[in-house]
The first five atom37 places (N, CA, C, CB, O) and aatype in JSON, in Angstrom:
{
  "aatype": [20, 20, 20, 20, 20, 20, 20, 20, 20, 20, 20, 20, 20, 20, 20, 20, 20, 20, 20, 20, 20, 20, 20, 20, 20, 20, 20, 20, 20, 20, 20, 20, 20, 20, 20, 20, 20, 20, 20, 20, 20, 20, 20, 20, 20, 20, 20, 20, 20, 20, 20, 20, 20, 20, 20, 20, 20, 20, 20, 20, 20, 20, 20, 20, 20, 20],
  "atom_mask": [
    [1, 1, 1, 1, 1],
    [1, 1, 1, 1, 1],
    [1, 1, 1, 1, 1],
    [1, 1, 1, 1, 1],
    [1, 1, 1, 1, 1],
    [1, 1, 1, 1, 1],
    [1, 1, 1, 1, 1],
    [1, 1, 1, 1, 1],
    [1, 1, 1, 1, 1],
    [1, 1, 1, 1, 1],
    [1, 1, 1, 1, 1],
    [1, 1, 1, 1, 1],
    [1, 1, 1, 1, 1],
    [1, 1, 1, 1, 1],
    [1, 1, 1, 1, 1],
    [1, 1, 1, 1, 1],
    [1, 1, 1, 1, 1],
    [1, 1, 1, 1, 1],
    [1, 1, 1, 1, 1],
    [1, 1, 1, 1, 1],
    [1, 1, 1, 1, 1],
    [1, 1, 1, 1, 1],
    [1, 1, 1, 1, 1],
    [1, 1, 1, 1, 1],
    [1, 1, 1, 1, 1],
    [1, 1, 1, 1, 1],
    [1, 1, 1, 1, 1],
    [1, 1, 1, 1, 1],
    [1, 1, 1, 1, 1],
    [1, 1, 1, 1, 1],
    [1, 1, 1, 1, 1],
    [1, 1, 1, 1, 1],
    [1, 1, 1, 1, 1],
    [1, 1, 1, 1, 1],
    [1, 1, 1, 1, 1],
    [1, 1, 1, 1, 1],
    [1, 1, 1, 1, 1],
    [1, 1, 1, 1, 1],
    [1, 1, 1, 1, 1],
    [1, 1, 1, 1, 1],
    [1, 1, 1, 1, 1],
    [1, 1, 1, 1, 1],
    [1, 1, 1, 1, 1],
    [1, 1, 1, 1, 1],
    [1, 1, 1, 1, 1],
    [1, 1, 1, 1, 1],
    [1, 1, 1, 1, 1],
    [1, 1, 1, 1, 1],
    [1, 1, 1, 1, 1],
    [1, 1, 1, 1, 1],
    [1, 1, 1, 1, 1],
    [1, 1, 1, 1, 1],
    [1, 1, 1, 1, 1],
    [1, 1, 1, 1, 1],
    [1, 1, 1, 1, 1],
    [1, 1, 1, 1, 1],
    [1, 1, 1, 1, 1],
    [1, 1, 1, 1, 1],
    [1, 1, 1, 1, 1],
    [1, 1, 1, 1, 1],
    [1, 1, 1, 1, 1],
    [1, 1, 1, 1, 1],
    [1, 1, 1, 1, 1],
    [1, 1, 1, 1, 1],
    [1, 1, 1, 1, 1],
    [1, 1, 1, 1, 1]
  ],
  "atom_positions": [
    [[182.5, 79.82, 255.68], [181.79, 81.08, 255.64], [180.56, 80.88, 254.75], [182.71, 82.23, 255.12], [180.71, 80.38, 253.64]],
    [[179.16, 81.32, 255.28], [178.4, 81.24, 254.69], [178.05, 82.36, 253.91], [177.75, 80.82, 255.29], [178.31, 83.51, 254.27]],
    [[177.2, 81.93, 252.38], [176.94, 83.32, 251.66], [176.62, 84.46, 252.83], [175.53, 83.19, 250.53], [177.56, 85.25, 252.98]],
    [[175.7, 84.63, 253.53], [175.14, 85.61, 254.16], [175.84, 86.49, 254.38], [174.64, 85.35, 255.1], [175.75, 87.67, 254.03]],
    [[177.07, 85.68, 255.37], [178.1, 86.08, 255.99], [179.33, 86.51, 254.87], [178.45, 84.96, 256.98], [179.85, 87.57, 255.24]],
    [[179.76, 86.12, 253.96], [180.3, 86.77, 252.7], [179.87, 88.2, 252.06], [180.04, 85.86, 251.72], [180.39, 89.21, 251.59]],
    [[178.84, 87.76, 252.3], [178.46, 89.25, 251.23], [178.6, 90.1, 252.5], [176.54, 89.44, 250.25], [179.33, 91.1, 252.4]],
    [[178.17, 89.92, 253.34], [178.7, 90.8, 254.64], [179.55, 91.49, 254.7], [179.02, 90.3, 255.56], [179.47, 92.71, 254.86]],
    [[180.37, 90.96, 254.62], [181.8, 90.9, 255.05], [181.87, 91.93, 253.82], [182.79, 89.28, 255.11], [181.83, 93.14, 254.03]],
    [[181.96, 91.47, 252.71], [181.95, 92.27, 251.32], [181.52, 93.5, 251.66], [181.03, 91.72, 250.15], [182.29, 94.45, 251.63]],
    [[180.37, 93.61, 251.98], [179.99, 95.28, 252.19], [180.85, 95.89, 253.16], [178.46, 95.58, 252.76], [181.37, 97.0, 253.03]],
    [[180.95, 95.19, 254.03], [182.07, 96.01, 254.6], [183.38, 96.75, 254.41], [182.33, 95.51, 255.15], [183.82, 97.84, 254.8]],
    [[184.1, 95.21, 253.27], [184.95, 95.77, 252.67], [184.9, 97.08, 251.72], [185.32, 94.89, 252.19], [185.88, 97.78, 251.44]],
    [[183.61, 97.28, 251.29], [183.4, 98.17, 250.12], [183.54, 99.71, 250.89], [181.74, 97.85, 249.3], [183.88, 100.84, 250.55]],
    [[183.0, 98.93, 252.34], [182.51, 100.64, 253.38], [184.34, 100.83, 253.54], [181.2, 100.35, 255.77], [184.71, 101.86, 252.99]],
    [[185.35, 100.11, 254.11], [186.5, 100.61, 253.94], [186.77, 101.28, 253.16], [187.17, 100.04, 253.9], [187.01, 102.47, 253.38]],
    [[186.83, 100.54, 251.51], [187.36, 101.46, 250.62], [186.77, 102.5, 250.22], [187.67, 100.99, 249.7], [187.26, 103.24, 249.37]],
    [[185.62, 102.7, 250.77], [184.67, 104.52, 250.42], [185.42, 104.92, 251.33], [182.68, 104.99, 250.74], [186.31, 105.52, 250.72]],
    [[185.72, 104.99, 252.77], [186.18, 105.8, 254.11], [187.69, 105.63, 253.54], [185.75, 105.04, 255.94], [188.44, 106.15, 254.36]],
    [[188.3, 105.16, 252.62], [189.9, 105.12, 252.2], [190.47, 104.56, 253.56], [190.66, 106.79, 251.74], [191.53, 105.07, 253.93]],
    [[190.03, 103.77, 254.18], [190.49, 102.98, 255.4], [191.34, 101.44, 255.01], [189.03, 102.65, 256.32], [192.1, 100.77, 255.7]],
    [[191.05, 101.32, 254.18], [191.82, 99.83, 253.21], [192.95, 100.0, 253.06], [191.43, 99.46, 251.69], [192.99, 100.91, 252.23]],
    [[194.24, 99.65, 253.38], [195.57, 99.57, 253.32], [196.13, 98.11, 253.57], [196.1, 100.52, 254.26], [197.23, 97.91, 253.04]],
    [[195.59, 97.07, 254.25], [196.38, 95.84, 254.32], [195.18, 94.88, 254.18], [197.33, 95.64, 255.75], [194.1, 94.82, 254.78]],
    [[195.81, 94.04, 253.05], [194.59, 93.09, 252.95], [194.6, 91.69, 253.83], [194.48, 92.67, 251.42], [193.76, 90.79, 253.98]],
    [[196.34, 92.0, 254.51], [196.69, 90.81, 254.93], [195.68, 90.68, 256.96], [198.79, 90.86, 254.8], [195.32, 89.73, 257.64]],
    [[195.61, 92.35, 257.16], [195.24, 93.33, 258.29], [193.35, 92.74, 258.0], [195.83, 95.52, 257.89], [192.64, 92.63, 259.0]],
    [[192.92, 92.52, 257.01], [191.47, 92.26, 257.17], [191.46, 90.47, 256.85], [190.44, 93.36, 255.92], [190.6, 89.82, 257.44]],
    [[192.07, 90.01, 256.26], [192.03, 88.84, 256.03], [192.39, 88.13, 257.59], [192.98, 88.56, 254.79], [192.17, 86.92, 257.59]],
    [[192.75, 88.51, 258.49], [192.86, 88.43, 259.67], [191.83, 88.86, 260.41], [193.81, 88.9, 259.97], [191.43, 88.05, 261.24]],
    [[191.22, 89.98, 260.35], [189.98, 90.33, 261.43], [189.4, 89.66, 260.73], [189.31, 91.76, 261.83], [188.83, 88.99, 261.59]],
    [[188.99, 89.2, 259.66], [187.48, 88.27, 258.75], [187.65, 86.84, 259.3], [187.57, 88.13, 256.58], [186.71, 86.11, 259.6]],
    [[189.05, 86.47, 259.4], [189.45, 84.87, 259.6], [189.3, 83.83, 258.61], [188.72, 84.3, 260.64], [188.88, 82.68, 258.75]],
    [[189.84, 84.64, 257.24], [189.71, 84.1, 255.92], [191.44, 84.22, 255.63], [188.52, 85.09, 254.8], [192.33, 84.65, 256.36]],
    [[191.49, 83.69, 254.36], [192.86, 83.87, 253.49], [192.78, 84.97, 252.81], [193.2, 82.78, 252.47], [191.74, 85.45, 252.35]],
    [[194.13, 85.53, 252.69], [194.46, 86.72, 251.8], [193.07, 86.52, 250.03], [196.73, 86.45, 251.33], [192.22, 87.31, 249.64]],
    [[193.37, 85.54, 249.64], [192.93, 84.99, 248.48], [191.57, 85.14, 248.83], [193.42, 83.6, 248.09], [190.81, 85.64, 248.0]],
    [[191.22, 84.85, 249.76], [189.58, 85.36, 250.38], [189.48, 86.72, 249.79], [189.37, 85.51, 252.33], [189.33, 87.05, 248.61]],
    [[189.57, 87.22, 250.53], [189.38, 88.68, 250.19], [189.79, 89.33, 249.01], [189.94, 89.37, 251.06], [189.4, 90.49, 248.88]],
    [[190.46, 88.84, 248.15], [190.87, 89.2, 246.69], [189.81, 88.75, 246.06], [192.19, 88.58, 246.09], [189.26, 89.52, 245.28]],
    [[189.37, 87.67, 246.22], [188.45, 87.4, 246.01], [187.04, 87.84, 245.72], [188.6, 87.0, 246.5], [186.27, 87.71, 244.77]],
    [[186.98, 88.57, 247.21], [185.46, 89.1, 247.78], [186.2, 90.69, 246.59], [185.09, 89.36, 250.39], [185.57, 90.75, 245.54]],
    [[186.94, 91.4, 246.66], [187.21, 92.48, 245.74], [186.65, 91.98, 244.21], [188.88, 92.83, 245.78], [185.53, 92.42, 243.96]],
    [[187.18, 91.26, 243.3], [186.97, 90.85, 242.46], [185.43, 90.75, 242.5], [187.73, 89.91, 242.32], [184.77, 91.41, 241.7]],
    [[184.91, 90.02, 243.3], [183.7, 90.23, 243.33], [182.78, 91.47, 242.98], [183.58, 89.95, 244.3], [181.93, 91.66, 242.11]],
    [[183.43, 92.37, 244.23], [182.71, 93.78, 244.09], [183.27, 95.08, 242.49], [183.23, 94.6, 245.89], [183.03, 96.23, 242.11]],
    [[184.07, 93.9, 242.07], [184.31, 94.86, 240.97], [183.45, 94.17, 239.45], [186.2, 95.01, 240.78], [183.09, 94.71, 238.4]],
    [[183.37, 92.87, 239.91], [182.43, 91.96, 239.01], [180.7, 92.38, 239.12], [182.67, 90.23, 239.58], [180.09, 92.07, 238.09]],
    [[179.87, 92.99, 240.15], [179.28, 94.04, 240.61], [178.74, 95.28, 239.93], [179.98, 94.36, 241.34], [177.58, 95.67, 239.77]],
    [[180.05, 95.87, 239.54], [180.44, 97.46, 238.67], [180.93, 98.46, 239.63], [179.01, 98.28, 237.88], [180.71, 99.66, 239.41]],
    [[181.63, 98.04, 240.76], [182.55, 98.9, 241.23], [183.93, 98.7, 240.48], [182.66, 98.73, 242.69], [184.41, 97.74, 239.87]],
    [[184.4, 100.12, 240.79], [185.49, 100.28, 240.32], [186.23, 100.71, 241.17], [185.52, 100.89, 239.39], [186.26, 101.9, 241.47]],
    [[187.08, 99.65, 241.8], [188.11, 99.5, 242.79], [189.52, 99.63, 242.03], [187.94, 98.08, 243.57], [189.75, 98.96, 241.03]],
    [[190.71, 100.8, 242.72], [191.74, 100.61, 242.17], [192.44, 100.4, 242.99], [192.11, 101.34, 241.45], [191.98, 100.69, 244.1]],
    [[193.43, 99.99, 243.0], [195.0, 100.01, 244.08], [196.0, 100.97, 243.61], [195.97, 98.44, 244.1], [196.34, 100.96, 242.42]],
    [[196.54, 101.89, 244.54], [197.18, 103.21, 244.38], [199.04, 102.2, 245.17], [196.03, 104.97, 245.66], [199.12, 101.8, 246.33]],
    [[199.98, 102.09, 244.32], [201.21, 101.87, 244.82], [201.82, 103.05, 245.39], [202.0, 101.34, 243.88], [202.95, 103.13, 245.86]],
    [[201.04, 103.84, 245.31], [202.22, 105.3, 245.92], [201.94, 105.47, 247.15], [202.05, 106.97, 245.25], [202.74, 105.73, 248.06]],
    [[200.1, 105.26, 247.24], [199.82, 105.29, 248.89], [199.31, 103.87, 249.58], [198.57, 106.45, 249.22], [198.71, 103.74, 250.65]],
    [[199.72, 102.9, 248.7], [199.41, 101.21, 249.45], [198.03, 101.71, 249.49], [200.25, 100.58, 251.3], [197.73, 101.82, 250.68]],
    [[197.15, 102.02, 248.82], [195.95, 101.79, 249.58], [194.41, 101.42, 248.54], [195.8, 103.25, 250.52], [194.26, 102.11, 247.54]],
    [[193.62, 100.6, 248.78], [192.5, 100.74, 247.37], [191.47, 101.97, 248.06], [191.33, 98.86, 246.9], [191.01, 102.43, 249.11]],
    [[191.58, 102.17, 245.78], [189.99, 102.83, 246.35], [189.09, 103.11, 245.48], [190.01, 104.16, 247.04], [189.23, 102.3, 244.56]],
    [[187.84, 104.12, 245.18], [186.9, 104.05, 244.13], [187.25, 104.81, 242.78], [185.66, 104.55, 244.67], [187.27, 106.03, 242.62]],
    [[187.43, 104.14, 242.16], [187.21, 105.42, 240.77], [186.44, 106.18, 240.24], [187.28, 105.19, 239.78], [185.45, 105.64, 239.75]],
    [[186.52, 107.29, 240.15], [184.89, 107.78, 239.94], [184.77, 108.57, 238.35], [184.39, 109.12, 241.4], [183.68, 109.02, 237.96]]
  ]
}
């Protein structure tokens, strides 16, 4: 995967977790055609950034803190 295509992908992920559409990371690490660790990754990223991404265990799902 090239940067281009990373950060891509990244924004996208970010557009999930605004629309609260993010629930399986295993579900995008599959449509991207990366590893789970990919995409933990690309999160970490967007929180390295200054988003503030949380994960909710009650509803499986990430999202923004505001």
């Amino acid at each position: 995967m090239t940067y281009p295509e990373r950060k891509e992908k990244e924004k996208h992920l970010l557009y999930l977790i605004e629309q609260k559409r993010l629930c399986s990371i295993e579900k995008v690490a599959n449509d991207y055609g990366c590893s789970i660790r990919t995409v933990k990754r690309m999160l970490e990223n967007l929180r390295n950034e200054g988003k503030t991404i949380v994960y909710c265990r009650k509803t499986s799902k990430y999202f923004l803190e505001e």
